[in-house]
N, C-alpha and C positions, 0 to 999 in steps of 0.2 A: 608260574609268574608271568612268564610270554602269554598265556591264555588270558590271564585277569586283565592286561595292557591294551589287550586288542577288543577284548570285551567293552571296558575301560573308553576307550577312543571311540568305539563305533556309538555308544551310548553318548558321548558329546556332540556326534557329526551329526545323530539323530532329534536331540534336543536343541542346536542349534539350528537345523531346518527347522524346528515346529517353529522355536521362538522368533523366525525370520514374520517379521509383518507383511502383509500381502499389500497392492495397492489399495484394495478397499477400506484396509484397517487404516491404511495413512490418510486418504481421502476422507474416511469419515473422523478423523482425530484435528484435522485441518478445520472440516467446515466445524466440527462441536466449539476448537479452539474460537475460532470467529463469531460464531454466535452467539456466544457465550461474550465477548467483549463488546464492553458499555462506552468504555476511551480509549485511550492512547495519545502519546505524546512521541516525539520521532525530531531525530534530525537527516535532512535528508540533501542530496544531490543532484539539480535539477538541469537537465539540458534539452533547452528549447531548441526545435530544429524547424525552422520557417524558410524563405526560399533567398535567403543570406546564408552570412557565417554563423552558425548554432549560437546559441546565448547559454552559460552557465550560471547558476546560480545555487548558494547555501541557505541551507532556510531549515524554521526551525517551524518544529507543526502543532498543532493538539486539536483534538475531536473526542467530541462528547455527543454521544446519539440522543435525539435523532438527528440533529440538523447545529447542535454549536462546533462554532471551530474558529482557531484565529493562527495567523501564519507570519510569521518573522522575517525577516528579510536578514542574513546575515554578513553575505554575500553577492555583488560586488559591494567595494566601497559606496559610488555614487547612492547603490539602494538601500545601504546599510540603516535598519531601524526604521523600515517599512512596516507596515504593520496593516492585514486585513482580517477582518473580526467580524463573525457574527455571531448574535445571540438565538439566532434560528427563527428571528421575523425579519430584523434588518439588519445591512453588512455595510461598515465603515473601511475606510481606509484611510491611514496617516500616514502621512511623507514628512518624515523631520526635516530633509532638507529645505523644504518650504514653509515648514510647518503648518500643515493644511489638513484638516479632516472633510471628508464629503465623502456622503452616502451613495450607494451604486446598488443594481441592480439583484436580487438575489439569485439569479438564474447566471451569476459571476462563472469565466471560462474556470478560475481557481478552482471550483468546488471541483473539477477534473481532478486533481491534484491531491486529492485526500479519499484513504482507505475507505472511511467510512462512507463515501458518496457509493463508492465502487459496487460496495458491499449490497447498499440499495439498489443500482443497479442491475445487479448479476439475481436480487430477488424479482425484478420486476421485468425481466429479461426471462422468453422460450427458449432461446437459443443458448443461452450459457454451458458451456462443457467445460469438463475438468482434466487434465492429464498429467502424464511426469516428463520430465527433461534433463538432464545431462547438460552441466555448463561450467568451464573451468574447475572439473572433477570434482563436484558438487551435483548433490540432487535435491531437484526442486519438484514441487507440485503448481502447476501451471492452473490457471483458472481464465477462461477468457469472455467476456460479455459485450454486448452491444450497450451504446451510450445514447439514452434516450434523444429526439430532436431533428435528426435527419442536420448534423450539422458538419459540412463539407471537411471540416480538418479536426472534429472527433467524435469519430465513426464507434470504435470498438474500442477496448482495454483489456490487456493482458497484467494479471498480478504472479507474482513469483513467489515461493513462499519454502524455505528451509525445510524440507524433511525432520531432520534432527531436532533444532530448537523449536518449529513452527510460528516462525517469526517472517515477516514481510522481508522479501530481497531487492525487489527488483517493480516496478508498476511501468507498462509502456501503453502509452494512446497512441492510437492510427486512423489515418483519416481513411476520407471512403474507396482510398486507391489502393490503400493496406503500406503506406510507409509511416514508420514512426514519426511523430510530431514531438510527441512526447515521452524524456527516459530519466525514470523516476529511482536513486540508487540509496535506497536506507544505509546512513549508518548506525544511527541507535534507536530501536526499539523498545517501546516500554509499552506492558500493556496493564490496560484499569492503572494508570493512577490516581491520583487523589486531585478531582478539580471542579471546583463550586461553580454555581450558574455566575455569580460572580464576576468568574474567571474571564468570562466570553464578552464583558460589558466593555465600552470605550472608554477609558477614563477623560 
């Protein structure tokens, strides 16, 4: 019976090393996850860090590749029902408190601010590397790109991204001296939902 136990045990210790994933299997189940996604919608936690006291901000997201996306302001009050929109030629932005729409630029700093920009960057980027990290007993798969533009306060971007669920954690911009500018904190993740061209128009 002692022989069948130990038998037993050592055949578990041995199929749980094989079924152990290596970095490669995570790394390539990351990028298949992301390439593989068309949207996503996200509530996220924003803190802007300029040469003051950082600015916070709640904001609610959605991206539809290549290029729609529109961003919610939820947080502060003063911004609350902000709203910048693009349908992937032109980008609006609505301020309720003023009640005001006007058009801006599509090379807009926000597009920072969204996965799916990242995403084009880190394809249209030599330099892109991928790695793992350890952070509040958590393990993340690290992706880091340069930010097209040569633009003084955003330089690179780093994404963070759940081992386990393969869900976005974390997104930080840096300027060209490597201090964060930008620190981007998902709380809710959803990936491909359901959202019409539609969706990206001004009303």
């Amino acid at each position: 019976m002692k022989k069948v136990l130990c038998v037993a045990c050592i055949l578990l210790i041995v199929l749980s090393a094989c079924g152990k994933k290596t970095d490669e299997d995570i790394f390539y189940s990351v990028q298949k996850k992301l390439n593989k996604m068309e949207r996503y919608s996200c509530e996220i936690e924003i803190t802007s860090i300029g040469n003051k006291t950082p600015q916070k901000y709640e904001v609610r997201q959605w991206f539809k590749k290549p290029n729609m996306y529109k961003l919610e302001v939820m947080k502060p009050e003063n911004l609350k029902g902000k709203v910048t929109i693009s349908d992937g030629n032109k980008t609006y932005i609505y301020h309720p408190q003023i009640e005001q729409t006007w058009m801006v630029q599509r090379n807009s700093k926000e597009k920072n601010l969204f996965l799916g920009y990242f995403l084009d960057n880190c394809l249209k980027s030599e330099d892109s590397t991928i790695g793992r990290k350890t952070k509040n007993d958590m393990e993340y798969v690290i992706i880091d790109t340069n930010i097209p533009g040569n633009h003084p306060y955003y330089s690179k971007e780093r994404l963070w991204i759940h081992t386990k669920n393969l869900k976005p954690a974390y997104l930080e911009v840096f300027d060209n001296k490597g201090n964060t500018r930008i620190y981007i904190e998902y709380c809710k993740f959803v990936y491909d939902p359901k959202l019409s061209d539609d969706f990206f128009q001004m009303k």
